[in-house]
Structure formats: C-alpha cells, structure tokens
ZAMILO-230462 format. One record per atom (N, C-alpha, C): residue in one letter; x, y, z. Coordinates in steps of 0.02 Angstrom, whole numbers, plus 50000, padded with zeros to 5 digits. Layout:
// residues N
aXYZ
...
This chain:
// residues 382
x479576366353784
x479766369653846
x480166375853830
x480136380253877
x480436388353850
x481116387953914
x481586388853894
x482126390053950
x482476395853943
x482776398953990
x483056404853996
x483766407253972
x484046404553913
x484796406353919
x485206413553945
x485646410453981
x486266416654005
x486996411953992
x487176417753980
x488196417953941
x488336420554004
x488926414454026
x489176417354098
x490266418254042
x490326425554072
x490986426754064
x491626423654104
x491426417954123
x491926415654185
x491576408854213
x491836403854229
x491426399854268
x491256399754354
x491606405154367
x491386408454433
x490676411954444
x490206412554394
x489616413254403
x489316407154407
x489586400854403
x489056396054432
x489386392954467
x488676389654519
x489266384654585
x489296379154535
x490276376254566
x490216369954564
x489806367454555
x489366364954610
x488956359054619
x488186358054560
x488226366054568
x487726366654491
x487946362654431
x488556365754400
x488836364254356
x488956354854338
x489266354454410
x489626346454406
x488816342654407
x488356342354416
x487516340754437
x487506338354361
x487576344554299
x487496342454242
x488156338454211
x488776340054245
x489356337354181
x489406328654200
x489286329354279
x489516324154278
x488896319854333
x488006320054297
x487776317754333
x488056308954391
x487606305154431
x487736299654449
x487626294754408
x487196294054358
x486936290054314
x487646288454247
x487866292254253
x488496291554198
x489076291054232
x489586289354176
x490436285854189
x490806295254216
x490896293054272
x491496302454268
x491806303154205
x491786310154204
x492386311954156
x492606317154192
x493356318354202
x493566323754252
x493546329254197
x493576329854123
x493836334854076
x493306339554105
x492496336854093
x492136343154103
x491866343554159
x492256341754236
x492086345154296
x492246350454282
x491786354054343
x492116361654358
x492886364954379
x493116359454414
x493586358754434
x494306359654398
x494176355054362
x494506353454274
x494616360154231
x493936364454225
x493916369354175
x494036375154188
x493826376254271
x494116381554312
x494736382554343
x495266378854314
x495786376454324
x496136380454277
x495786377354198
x496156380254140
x495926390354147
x495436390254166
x495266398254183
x495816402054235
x495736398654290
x496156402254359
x496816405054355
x497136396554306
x497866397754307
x498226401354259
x497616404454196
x497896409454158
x497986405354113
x497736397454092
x497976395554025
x497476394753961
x496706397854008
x496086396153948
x495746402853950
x496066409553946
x495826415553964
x495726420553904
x495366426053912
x495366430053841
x496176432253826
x496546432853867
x497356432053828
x497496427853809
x497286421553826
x497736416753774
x497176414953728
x496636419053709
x496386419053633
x495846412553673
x495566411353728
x494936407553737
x494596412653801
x494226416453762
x493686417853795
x493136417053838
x492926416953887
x492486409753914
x491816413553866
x491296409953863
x490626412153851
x490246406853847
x490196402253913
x489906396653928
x489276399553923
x488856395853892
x488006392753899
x487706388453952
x487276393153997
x486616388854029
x485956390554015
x485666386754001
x485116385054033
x484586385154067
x484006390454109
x483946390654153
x483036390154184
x482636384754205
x482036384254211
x481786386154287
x481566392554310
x481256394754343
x482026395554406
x482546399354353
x482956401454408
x483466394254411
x483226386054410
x483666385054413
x484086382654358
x484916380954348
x485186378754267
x485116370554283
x484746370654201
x484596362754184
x485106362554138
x485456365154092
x485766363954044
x486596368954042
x486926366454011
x487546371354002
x487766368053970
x488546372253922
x488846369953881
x489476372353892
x490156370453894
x490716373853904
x490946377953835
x490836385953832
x490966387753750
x491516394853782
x491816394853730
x492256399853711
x492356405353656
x492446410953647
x492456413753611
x493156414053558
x493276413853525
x494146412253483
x494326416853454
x495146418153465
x495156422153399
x495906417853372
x495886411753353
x496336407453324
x496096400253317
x496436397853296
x496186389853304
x496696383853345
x497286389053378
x497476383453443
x497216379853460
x497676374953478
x497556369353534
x496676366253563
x496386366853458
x495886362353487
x495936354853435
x496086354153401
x496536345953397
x495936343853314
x495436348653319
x495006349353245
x495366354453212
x495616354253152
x495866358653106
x495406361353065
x495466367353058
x494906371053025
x495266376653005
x495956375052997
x496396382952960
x496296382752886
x495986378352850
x495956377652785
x495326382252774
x494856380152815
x494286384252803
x494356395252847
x494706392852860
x494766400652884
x495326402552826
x495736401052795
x496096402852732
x495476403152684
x495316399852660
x494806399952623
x494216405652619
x493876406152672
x493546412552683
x493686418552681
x494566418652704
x494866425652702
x494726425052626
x495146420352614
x495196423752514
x494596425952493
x493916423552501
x493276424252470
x492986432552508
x493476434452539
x493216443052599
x492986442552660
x492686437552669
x492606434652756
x493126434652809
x492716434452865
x493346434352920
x492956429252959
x493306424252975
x493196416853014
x493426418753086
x493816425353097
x493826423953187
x493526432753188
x492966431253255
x493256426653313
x492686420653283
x492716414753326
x492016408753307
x492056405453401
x491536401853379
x491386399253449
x491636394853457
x491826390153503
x492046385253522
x491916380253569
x491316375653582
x491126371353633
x491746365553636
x492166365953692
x492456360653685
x492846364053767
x493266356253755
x493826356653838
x494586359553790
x494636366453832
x495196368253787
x496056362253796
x496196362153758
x497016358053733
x496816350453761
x496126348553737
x495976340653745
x495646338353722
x496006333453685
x495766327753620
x495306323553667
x494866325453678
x494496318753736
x493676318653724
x493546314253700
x492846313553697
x492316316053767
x491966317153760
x491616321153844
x491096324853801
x490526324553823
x489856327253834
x490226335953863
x489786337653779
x489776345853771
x489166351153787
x488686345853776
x487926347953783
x487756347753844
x487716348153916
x487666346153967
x487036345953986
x486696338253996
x485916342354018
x485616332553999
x485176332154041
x484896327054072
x484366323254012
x484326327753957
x483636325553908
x483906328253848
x483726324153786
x483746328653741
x483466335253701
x482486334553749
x482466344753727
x483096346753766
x483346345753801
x483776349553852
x484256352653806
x484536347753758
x485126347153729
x484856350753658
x484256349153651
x484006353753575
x483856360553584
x483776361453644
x483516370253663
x484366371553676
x484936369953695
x485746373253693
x486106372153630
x485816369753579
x485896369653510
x485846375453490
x484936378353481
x484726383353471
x485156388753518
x485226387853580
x485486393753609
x486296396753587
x486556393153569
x487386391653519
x487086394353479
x486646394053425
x486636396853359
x486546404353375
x485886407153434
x485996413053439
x486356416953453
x486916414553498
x487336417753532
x487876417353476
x487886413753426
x488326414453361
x488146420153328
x487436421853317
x487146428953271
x487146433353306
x487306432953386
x487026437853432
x487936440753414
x488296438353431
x489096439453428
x489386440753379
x489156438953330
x489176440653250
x489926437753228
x489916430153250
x490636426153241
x490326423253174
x490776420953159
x490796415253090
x490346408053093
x490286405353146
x490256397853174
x490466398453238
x490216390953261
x490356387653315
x490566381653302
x491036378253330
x491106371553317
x491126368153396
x490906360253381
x490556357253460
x491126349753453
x491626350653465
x492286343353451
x492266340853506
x492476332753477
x492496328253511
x491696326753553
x491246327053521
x490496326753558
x490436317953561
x489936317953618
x489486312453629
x489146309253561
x488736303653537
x488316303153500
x487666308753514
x487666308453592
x487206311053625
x486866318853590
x487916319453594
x487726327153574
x487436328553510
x487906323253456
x487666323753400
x486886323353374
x486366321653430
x485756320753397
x485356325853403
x485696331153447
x485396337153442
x485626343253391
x486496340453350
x486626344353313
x486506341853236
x485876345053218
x485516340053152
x485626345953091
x485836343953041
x485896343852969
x485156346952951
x485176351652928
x485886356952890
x486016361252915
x485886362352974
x486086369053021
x486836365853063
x487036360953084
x487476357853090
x487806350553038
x488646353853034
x488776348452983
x489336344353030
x489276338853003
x489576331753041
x490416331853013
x491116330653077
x491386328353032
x491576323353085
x492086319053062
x492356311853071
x493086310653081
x493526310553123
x494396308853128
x494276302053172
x494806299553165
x495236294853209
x495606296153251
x495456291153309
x496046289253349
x495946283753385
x496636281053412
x496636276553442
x496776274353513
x496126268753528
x496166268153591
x496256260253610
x496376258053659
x496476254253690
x495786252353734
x495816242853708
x495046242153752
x495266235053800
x495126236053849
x495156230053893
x494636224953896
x494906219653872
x494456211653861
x494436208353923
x494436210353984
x494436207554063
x495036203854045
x495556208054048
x496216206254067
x496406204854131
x496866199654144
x497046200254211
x497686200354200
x498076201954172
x498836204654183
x499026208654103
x499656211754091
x499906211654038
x500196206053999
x500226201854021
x500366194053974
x499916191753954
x499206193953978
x498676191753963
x498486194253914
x498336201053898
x498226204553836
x498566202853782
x499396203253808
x499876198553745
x499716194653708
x499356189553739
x499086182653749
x498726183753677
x498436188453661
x497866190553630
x497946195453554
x498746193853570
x498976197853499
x499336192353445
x499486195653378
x500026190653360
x500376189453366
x500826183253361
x501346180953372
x501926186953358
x501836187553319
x502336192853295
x502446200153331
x501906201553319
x501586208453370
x501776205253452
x501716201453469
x501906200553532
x502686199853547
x503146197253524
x503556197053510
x503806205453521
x503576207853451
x503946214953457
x503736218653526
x503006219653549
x503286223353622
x503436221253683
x503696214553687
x504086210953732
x504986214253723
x505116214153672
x505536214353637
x505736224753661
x505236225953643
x504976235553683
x505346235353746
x504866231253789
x504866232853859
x505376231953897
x505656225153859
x506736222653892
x506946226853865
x507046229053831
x507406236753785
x507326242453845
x506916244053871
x506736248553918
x507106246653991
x507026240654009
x507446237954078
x508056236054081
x508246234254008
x509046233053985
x509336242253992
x508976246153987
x509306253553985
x509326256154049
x509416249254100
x509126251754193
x508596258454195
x507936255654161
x507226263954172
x507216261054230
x506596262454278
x506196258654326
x505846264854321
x505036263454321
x504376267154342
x503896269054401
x503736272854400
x503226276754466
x502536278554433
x502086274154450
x501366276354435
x501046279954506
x500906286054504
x500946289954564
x500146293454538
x499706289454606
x499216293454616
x498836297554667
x498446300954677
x498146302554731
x498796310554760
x498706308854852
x499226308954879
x499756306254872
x500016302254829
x500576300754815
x501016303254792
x500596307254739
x500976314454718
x501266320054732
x501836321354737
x502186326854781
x502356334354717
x502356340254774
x502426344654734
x503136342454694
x503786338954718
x504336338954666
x504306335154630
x503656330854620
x503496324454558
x503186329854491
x502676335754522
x502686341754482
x502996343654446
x503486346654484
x504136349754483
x504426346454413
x504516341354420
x504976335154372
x504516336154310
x503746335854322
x503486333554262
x503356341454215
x503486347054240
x503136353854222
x504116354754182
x504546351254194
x505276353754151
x505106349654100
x504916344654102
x504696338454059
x504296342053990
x503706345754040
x503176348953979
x503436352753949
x503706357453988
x503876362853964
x504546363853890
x504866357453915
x505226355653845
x505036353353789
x504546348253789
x504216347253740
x503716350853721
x503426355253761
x503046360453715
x503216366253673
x503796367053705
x504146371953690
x504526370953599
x504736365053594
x504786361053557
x504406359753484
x503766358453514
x503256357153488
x502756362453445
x502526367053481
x502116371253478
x502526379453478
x503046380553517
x503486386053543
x503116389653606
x502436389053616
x502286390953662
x501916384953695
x502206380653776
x501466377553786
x500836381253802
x500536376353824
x499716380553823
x499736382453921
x499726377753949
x499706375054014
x500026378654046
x499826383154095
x500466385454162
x500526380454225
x501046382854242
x501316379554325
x500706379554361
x500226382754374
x499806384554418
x499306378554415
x499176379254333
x498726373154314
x498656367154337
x499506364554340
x499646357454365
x499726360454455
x499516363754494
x499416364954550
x498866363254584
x498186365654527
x497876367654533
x497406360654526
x497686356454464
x497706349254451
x497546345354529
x498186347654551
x498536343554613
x497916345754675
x497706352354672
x497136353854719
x496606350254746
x496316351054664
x495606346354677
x495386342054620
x495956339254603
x495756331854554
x496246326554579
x496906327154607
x497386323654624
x497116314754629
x496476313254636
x496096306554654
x496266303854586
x496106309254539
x495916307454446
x496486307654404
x497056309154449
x497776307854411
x498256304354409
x498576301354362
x498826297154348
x499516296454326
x499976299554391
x500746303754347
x501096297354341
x501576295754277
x501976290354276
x502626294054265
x502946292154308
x503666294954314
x504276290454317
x504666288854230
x505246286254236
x505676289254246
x506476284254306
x506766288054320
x507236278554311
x508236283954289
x508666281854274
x509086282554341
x509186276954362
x509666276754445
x509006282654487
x509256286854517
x508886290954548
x508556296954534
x508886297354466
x508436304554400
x508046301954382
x507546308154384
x506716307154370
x506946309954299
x506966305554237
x507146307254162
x506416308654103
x505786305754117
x505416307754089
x504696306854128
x504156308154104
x503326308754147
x502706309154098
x502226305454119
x501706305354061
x501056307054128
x500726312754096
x500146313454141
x499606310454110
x498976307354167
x498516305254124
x497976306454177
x497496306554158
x496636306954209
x496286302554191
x496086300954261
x495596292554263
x494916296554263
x494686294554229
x493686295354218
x493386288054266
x492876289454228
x492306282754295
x492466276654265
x492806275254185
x493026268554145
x493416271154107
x493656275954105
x494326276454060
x494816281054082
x495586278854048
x496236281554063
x496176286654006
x496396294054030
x496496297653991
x497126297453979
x497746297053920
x498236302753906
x498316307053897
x498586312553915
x498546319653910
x499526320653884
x499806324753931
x500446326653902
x501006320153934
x501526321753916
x502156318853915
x502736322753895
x503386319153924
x503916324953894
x504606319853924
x505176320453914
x506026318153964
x506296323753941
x506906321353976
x507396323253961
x507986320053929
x508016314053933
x508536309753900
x508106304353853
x508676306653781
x508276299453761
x508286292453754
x507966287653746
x508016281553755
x507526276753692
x507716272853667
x507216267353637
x506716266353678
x506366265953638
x505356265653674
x505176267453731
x505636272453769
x505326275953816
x504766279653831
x504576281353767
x503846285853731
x503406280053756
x503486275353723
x502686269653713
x502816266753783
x503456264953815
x503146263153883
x502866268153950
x503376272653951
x502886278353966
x502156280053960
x501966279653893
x501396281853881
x500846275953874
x501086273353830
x500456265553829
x500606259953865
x501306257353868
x501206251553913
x501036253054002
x501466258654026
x501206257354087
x500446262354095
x499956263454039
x499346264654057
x499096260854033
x499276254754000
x498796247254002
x498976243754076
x499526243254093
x499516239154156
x499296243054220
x499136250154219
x498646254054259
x497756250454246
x497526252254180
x497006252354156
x496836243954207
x497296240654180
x497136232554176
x497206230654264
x497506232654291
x497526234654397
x496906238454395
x496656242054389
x495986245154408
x495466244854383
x495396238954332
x494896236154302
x494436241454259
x494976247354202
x494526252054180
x494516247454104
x494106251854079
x493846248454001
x494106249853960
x494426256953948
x494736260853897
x495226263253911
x495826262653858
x496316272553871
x496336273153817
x496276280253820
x496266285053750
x496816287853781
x497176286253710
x498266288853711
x498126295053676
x497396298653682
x497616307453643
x497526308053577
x497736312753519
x497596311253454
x498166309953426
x497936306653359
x498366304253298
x498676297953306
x499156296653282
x499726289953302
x499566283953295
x499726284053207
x499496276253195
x500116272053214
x500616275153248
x501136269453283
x500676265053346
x500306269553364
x499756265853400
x499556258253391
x499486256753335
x499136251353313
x499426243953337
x499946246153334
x500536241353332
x500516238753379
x500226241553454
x500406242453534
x499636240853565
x499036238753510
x498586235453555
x498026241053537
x498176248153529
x497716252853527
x497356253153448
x496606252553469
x496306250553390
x496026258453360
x495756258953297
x495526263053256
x494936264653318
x494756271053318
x494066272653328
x493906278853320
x493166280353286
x492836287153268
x492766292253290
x492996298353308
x492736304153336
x492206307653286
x491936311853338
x491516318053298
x491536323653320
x491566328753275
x491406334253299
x490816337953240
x490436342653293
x489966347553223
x490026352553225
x489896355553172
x490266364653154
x489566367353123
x489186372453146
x488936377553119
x489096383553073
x489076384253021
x489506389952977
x488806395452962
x488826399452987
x488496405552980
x488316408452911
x488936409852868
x488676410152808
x488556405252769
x488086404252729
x487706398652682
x488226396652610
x488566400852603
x488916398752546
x489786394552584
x489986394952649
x490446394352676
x490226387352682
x489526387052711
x489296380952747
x489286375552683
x489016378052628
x488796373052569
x489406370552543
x490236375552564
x490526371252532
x490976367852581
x491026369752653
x491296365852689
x490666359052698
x490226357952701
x489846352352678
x489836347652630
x490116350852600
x490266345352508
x491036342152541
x491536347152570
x492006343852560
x491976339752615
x491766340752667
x491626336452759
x491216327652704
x490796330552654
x490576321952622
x490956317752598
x491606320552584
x492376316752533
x492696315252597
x492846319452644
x493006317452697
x492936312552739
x492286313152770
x492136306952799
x492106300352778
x491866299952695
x491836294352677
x492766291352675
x493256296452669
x493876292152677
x494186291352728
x493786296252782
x493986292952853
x493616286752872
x493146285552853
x492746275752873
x493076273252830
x493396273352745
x493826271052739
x494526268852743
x494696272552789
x495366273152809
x495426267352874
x494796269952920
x494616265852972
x494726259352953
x494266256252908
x494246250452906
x494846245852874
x495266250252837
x495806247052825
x496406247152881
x496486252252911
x496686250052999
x496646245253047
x495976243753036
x495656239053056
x495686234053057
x495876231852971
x496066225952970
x496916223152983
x497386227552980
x497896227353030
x497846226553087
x497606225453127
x497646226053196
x497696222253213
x498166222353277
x498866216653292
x498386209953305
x497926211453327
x497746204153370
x497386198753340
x497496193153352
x497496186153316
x496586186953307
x496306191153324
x495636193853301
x495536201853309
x495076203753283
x495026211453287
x494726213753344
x494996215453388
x494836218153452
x494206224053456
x493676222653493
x493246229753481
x492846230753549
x492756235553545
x492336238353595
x491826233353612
C-alpha cells in the first residue's frame, strides 16, 4: 500500500478526534500520555516547544486525504528529559567529528511510560511510519531517531539492522484481584510485610493524613500546592523543571477524569503531592515533591496510596516511573522496557550495536536476579 506522509509543525494541524481515533482507538486500554490532549498540553503551555529544545515534527500518514497513521516525533537539540540515555553516544561521535544533534525523537516528552509510538491500526500501517522516520531522518539530515518506551507492537515494525533494540528496567506493580491492602500484604513475606506495615504507622504516628483527589475534586489551590511541590524538587533535581504552571492547568482542562492528585497534609498544611494518570488498566506515576520531611513519606505518597487507588478501582498495573530498585521492597516487580534507535551513520550504528548486545544481555541478567528477590512468598508476575 502507498501512503502519503506529511510532518505537521505543531499538533494543531490535526483534529483531535483524528489524532485520538489512532492513539487511543476503542479496541485498546486508554493511555492518556498519547491523547491529543496530553501532548497538546506539553505544546500550548510552552513546555515541549522548539525553545525548550523539542521541536514538534510529528508524522502522519495519509490514504486518500484521510490520516491512518501518526507518530508523536520531535526534533532535538539535547537529550533532556527523555529517561533513555544516549549522552555516551553523542560524546562519542563528537570525538570521532560527528555531530549527534539535532536527532529525532518519537516519544511523550518527560515520560517514562510505556505507550504506543507508532499509531495506526495494522502493522503495514506501522511498517510504512518506520520507513517514513527514516526519511524524514535523511530528509533533515539529523544523526538518528530514537522510538522509547515502545509497544512490542512497535517493536515489530522496527527490525534489525536498520533499527537497534535496547532494554532497561523498571518497576511496576501488578494487581492479583486484590481486595484490600492487607490483602496484597497477605501475599508478601513475612518479613517484607512486616517492614511496610511498620512504613505506614511511621507515617500516621507523624499525624500525615491523605487526599486522593480526582476528577472535579480537584481545585485550582490543590494545583497551587502541588506546582510549589514541583517546582522544588525540580529545581533541585534537574535546576530547571521541564513542566510550566499552564501545563498542570491545562492538565486540569481536559484530562482532570485521568488524574490522580494525592495530597498529604500535616494538621491543615498541604506538606507534600504525588501526581499520577489513570489509563484504561493502569496507574501512572508521574511527579512528586513536599515540603517537609518525614520517614517514608516518599513511598506512601507515591506507592502505597497508588496501590490502594489501583486496588479501589480495580486497575491492573502502576508504573511508579523510572529506576528505583527501592521499589522492590514495596511490591513493585522487575519489568522490561524497550526502546529502538536508528543511527544514520553505519560506523556509529555498528558500534552502538555491539555495545546495545553486552547491554541487554546484562539487563535480562540483572532482571532475573531481581527477580528472584522479590518480596513475595512467590514471584509475582504479570
């Protein structure tokens, strides 16, 4: 089949309803990352724009006028806040006379979240926006493209040796038809259970009390609370966050159904906030931040009260974000990401390929020795 690609500079050249048709047909679990909603969000509010070094240069698709396919891509000229590290290989190239930016970027900018990159109903669909990525890589005359955090889906359209595979961890949390948090307990070791019992009185002995605030429930000064929150820890963190005020406005506009603000507060101070987005079966984590500190305010904040969310709304998963093998400890098991990278030049590609083979093989080894830690009186899995 022959399809028409066009590079839209903005996602204001396509409707919504176009767009959301492919990200988030009916046949599949929502994911709010790649509504329109979601991405035109990070565009509007000034935090995913050619100033802050993400370019839009989304891919569609297009058979007799209408788009069957799209891809959310960006143009780069850094490797911010996309959660795949690839500064080794852009050091590397400089030294050899190359220049690695700008490169492409298919992904949801500042989110570790698995989500369908390829957008499109079939896999020619998905093998003809492969090809269309590679041209618009020679057409632009970048270094690469890289496609993180993909589907399997995606991966079967990004095939070897024109695309190379790589492999990280993180950990998620899977629900065994729980019906309470004692129940899941129920399901760990003795020991392991113990310790986050042991967490959670630590947390109520320090008078916290929690607000899982969704929907309309959410008020602009629950915002308010959680944007001093971010803004400290990013600041912190990174020196610049990524995210503006507008964003989490903009959040509040037209996803507010898909959010999930948890807001601890000490007597009547709102002291810290963990944002998260509900998909069609899974809890996302996204940011977090306080102001005062406390023993395990982090993990109940962040993982315990989005297991006893997850486990009230009967979702399957939360993904607590990347890294953090403190994770393990707390119920959340090992699991595989992927992402694939196209490298333009052949000698870049041959040796980021040799080393992506040492790699992966010690990330499944790494996995599986994780694995066999894991708290529960059996190995919990998907």
């Amino acid at each position: 089949m022959t399809f028409t690609p066009r590079i839209l500079s903005s996602l204001a050249e396509i409707s919504a309803a176009d767009w959301d048709a492919l990200a988030n047909p009916p046949d599949i679990q929502f994911n709010p990352f790649v509504s329109h909603a979601f991405l035109w969000a990070l565009e509007k509010s000034g935090s995913a724009t050619t100033k802050t070094g993400w370019a839009a240069r989304h891919v569609v698709l297009e058979d007799a006028g209408k788009v069957v396919a799209a891809a959310p891509c960006y143009l780069k000229s850094h490797s911010q806040g996309e959660y795949v590290f690839d500064h080794g290989w852009a050091d590397a190239f400089a030294r050899a006379g190359g220049h690695y930016y700008p490169k492409l970027q298919v992904s949801v900018p500042f989110s570790p979240v698995t989500a369908p990159k390829l957008l499109a109903a079939t896999p020619e669909r998905r093998a003809a926006l492969a090809d269309a990525l590679g041209a618009l890589c020679k057409a632009q005359k970048t270094s690469s493209v890289h496609v993180t955090f993909a589907l399997q889906t995606d991966g079967a359209a990004l095939l070897e040796p024109t695309w190379l595979e790589r492999n990280d961890i993180q950990f998620h949390w899977f629900n065994q038809c729980y019906s309470s948090f004692e129940d899941f307990l129920a399901a760990l070791s003795s020991s392991k259970r113990k310790n986050l019992r042991k967490e959670r009185q630590a947390v109520r002995d320090a008078g916290l009390t929690f607000m899982a605030l969704t929907g309309d429930d959410i008020k602009t000064h629950h915002w308010d609370h959680f944007w001093e929150f971010y803004i400290d820890t990013g600041s912190r963190k990174w020196g610049q966050p990524y995210l503006t005020r507008s964003f989490f406005a903009m959040l509040h506009d037209n996803l507010r159904q898909h959010v999930l603000l948890v807001l601890a507060k000490r007597g009547d101070k709102i002291i810290a906030g963990a944002l998260n987005l509900i998909g069609g079966d899974t809890l996302y984590g996204r940011n977090w931040g306080c102001i005062e500190q406390h023993p395990f305010l982090h993990f109940e904040t962040c993982y315990y009260q989005a297991i006893d969310f997850a486990i009230a709304r009967g979702l399957r998963v939360v993904e607590a974000g990347a890294q953090g093998e403190h994770k393990l400890a707390r119920g959340y098991v090992p699991v595989t990401t992927k992402s694939f990278h196209h490298l333009a030049h052949p000698g870049l590609s041959r040796a980021v390929a040799d080393y992506l083979a040492h790699e992966r093989a010690a990330i499944a080894e790494g996995q599986q020795e994780l694995a066999e830690h894991a708290p529960f009186r059996h190995v919990e899995r998907e």
